[in-house]
TORNUNU-216942 format. One line per 3 residues: for each residue x, y, z of C-alpha. Coordinates in steps of 0.1 Angstrom, whole numbers. Layout:
<recs>
X/Y/Z | ...
</recs>
This chain:
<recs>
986/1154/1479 | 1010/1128/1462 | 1033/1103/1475
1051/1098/1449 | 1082/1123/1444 | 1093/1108/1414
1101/1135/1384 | 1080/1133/1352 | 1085/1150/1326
1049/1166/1312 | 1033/1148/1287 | 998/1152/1267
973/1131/1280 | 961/1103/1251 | 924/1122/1249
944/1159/1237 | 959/1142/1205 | 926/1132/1192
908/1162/1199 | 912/1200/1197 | 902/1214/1237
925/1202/1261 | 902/1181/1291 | 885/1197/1311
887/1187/1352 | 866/1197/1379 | 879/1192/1415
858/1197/1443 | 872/1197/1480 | 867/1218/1513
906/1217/1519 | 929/1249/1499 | 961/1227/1500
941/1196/1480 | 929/1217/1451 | 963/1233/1450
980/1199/1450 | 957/1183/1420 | 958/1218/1397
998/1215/1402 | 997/1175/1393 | 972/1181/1364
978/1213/1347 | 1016/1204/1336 | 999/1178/1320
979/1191/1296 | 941/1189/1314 | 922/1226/1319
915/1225/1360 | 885/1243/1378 | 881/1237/1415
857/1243/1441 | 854/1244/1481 | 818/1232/1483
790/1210/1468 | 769/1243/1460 | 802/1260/1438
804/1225/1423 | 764/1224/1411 | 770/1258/1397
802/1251/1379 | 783/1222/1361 | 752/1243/1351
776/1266/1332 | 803/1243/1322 | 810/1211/1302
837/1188/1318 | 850/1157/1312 | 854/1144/1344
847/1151/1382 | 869/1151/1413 | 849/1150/1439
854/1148/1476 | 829/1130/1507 | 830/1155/1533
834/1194/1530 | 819/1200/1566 | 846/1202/1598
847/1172/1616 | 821/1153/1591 | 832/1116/1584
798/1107/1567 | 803/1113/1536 | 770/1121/1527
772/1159/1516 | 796/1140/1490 | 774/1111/1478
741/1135/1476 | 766/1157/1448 | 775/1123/1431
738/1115/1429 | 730/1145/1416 | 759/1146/1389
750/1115/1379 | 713/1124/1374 | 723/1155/1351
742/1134/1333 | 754/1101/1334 | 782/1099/1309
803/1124/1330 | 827/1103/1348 | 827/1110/1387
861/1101/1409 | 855/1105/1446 | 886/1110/1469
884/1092/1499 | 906/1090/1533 | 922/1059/1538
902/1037/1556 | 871/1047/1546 | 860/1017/1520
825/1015/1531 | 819/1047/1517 | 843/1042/1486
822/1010/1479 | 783/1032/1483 | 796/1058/1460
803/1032/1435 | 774/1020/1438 | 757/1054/1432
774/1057/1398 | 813/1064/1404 | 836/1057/1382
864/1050/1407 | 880/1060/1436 | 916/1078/1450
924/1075/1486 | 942/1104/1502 | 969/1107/1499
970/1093/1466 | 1001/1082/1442 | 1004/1107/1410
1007/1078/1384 | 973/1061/1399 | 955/1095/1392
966/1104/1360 | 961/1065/1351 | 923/1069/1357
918/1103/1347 | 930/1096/1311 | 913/1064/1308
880/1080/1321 | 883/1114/1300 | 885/1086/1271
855/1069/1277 | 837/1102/1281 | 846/1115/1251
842/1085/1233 | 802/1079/1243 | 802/1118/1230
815/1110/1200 | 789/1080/1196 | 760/1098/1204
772/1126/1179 | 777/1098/1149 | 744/1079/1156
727/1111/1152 | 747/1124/1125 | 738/1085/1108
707/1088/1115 | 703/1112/1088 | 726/1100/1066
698/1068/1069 | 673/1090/1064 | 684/1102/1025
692/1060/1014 | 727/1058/1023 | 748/1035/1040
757/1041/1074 | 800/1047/1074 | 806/1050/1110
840/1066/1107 | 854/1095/1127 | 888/1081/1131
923/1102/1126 | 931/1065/1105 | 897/1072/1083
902/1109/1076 | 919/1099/1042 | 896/1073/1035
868/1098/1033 | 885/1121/1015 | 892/1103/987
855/1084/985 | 849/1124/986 | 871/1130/956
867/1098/936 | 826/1087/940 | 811/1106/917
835/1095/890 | 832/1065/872 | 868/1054/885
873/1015/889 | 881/1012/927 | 900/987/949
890/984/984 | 921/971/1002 | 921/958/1041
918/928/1065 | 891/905/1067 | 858/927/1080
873/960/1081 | 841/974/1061 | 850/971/1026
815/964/1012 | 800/996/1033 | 826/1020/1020
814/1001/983 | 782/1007/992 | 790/1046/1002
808/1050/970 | 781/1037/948 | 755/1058/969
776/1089/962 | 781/1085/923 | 762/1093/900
749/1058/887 | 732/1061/926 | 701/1051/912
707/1023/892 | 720/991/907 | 747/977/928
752/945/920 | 778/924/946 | 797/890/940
820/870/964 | 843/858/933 | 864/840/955
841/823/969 | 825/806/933 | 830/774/925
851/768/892 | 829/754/874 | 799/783/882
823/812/878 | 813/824/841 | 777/812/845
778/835/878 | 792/865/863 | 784/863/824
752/842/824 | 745/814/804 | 720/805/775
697/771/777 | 714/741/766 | 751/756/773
760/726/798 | 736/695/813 | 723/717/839
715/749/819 | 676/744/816 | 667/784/810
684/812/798 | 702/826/828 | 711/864/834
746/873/849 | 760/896/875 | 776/922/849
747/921/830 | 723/928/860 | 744/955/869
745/970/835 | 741/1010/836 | 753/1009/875
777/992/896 | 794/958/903 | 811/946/938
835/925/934 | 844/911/967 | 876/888/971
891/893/940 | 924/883/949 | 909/847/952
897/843/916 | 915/814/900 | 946/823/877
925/805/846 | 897/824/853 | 911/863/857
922/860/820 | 880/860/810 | 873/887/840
903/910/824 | 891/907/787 | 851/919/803
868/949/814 | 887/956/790 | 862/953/761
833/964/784 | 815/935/762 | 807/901/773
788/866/763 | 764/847/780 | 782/807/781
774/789/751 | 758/824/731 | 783/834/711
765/867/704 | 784/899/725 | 764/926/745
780/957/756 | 779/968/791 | 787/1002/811
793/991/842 | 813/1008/872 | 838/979/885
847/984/923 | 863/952/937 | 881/946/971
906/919/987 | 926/912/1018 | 956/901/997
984/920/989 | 979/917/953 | 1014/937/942
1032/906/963 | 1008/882/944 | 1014/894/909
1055/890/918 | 1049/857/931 | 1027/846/891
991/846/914 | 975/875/896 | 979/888/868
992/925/866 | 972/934/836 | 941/929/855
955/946/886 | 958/976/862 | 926/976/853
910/975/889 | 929/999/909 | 925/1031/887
920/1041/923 | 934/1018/956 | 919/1029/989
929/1005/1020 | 912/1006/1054 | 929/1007/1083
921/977/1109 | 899/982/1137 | 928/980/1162
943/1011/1146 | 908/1033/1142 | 895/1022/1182
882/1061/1184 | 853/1044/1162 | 847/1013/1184
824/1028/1208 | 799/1044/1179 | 802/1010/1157
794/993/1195 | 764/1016/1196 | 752/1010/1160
750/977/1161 | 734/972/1202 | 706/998/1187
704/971/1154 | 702/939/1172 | 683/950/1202
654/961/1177 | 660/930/1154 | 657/905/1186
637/929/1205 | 655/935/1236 | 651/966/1259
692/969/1259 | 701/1007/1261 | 737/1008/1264
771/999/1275 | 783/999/1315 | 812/1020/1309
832/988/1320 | 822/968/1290 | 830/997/1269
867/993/1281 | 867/958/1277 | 859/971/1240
886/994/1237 | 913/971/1248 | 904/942/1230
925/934/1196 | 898/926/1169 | 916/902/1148
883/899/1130 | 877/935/1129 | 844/953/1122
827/919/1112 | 837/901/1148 | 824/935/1162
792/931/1148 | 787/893/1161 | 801/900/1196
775/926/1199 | 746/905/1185 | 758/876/1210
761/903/1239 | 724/917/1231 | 717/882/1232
732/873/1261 | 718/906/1285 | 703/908/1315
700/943/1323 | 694/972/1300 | 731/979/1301
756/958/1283 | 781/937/1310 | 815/930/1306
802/895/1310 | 778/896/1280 | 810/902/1257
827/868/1262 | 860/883/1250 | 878/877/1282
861/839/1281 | 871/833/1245 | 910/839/1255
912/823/1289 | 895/794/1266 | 919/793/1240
944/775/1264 | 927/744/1268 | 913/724/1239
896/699/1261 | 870/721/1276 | 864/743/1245
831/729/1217 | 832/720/1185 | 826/755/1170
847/774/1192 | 880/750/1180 | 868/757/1146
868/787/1144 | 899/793/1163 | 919/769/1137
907/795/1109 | 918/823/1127 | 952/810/1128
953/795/1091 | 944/831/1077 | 970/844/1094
993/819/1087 | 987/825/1054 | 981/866/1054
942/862/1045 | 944/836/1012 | 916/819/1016
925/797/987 | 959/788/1004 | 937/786/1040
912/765/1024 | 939/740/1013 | 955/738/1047
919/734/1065 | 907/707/1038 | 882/726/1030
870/738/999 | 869/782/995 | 833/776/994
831/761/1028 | 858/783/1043 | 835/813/1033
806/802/1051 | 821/793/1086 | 839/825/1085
808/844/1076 | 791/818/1105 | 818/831/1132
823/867/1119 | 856/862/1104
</recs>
């Protein structure tokens, strides 16, 4: 029953290009003309349409089909303006399951009972007779959000055991991560250098981890190293050891990094921040495979798998004399780069759910889920920070719970950009951290070049973004 007469032309609704069944409706209403009216509006559009005349067909139709969301109307009875035959099905439907979206149609005027059958678990709500574009609007946004908590409880199973054999967990189910898995697939049992490409905290030391856990040298170590975030003068000592005596501070013999990775793997994170002077003695390691502890002029051989990852574009930084192309060569026999979290948000709602179940059991907290509202709030928000600011919003929101059910509220997204207007009322922290937002992206994620805009050294840049999930 639309009131709209507008022309559209048919379109796919966003849910059918990520997965292979078309959506699945069910529309229940005691008037012929209504069903015929939504299956005429819906089908052209892609969905799969069942309809029903009364709450009994509609019970049967959900004992012997999955849907991805209801239509459901208040009163099937002549001359019935209660609206209870209605919210007794919604009940009922949201007893069997609660992930199934429900959207009651409703005559105009009748908001009291709009507002009670939200309150019983609705999703939302059409009045008769309703506008086309207002339907469709909240039928694809709530077949999304269906099929997304689907998807989540599938991968935290599916993790589960992944868990359960030693490995990492790799959340990704993402049309943007199907290549990434296919070539840790292809290239992990190898013994293939790797370079992890990506933003800041798109997940570049789990898919390290993953590869390492899927090769071969599995059961020997993984050693990891933020190179860009060593100090100058530690640098060697950090990576190569040193002996006793080799500077004022060198009281014992000291192992290094390669060394205690010797036979397995080494991670080297934020290599495109290792100081020009200091690649040259990284590049002659690798390409020698033999190094010496500072002040020991005696070499030991190592066999060591070298994955390393970076933010920066390193092809741009060897054109512009800020890494060496030699020692590019060497590290990305193979280059995988991970898309951002903004362009994989089918994973957002299983990384959500990883990380609630994580935190609520670290800070032991009886939080069980998302309201499907906060999930949206999820889903539209940008993620400059990625994975990593993922992971700190939902510690914060676990934190921050009242219920068993993650709030909107409990995010502070929508806070932290109302905020971002005025300095005056915002803390110390938040300013901070707002400041090295925008300096890594004023300078496309060089920390070095960040660092010297914030006066800070890369040390201390590394810790306050690791201290706001940058």
């Amino acid at each position: 029953m639309p009131t709209s007469t507008k022309s559209r032309e048919a379109t796919v609704p966003t849910a059918l290009t990520k997965t292979v069944q078309a959506p699945r409706i069910l529309a229940a209403d005691d008037q012929q003309h209504i069903l015929d009216a939504i299956q005429l509006l819906l089908k052209p559009e892609g969905y799969r349409v069942d309809v029903v005349r009364s709450p009994e067909f509609a019970r049967e139709a959900l004992s012997t089909a999955q849907y991805d969301a209801v239509l459901i109307d208040l009163n099937y009875t002549r001359d019935t303006t209660s609206g209870r035959e209605g919210l007794d099905l919604l009940s009922q439907i949201v007893a069997l399951d609660s992930t199934l979206p429900v959207i009651v149609m409703t005559a105009w005027g009748n908001v009291d009972l709009a507002v009670e059958a939200m309150r019983r678990g609705a999703r939302d709500f059409i009045q008769k007779p309703w506008e086309n574009e207002r339907l469709l609007s909240i039928l694809r946004t709530q077949v999304e959000l269906h099929r997304a908590l689907q998807e989540a409880e599938r991968l935290t199973a599916e993790n589960r055991l992944l868990n359960a054999q030693g490995r990492p967990e790799l959340i990704a189910a993402a049309p943007g991560m199907v290549p990434v898995l296919e070539t840790i697939t292809r290239i992990a049992p190898s013994d293939a250098n790797v370079l992890i490409t990506g933003e800041h905290g798109t997940g570049k030391e789990v898919v390290a981890r993953t590869i390492h856990a899927l090769s071969l040298r599995s059961s020997r170590p993984l050693i990891t190293v933020n190179t860009g975030g060593l100090a100058e003068g530690v640098f060697e000592s950090e990576l190569f050891g040193h002996v006793k005596g080799a500077f004022t501070d060198a009281r014992t013999d000291r192992i290094g990094r390669f060394e205690l990775a010797d036979s397995g793997t080494i991670f080297l994170d934020e290599v495109g921040n290792v100081p020009m002077h200091q690649q040259a003695k990284l590049l002659r390691v690798l390409e020698s495979r033999e190094m010496e502890r500072v002040g020991s002029s005696r070499s030991k051989s190592i066999d060591v798998r070298v994955i390393s990852a970076t933010n920066i574009d390193l092809q741009s930084a060897c054109q512009s004399g800020q890494f060496r192309e030699d020692l590019l060569f060497r590290l990305n026999t193979v280059e995988l780069h991970l898309p951002a979290l903004r362009e994989r948000k089918e994973d957002i709602p299983a990384l959500a759910t990883h990380f609630l179940s994580q935190y609520a059991t670290r800070y032991r907290r009886q939080v069980k889920g998302f309201d499907p509202s906060a999930l949206q709030v999820l889903l539209q928000y940008g993620w400059p920070g990625n994975v990593r600011e993922l992971e700190h919003t939902l510690e914060r929101a676990v934190l921050m719970c009242r219920t068993d059910q993650i709030q909107p509220g409990d995010l502070g997204l929508h806070s932290q950009r109302a905020q971002a207007h005025n300095l005056e009322e915002l803390s110390l922290e938040v300013v901070e951290s707002i400041l090295i937002r925008k300096a890594l992206q004023r300078f496309q994620g060089n920390v070095s070049q960040a660092a010297d805009a914030l006066g800070l050294s890369r040390g201390a840049l590394y810790r306050r973004m690791e201290k706001y999930g940058l």
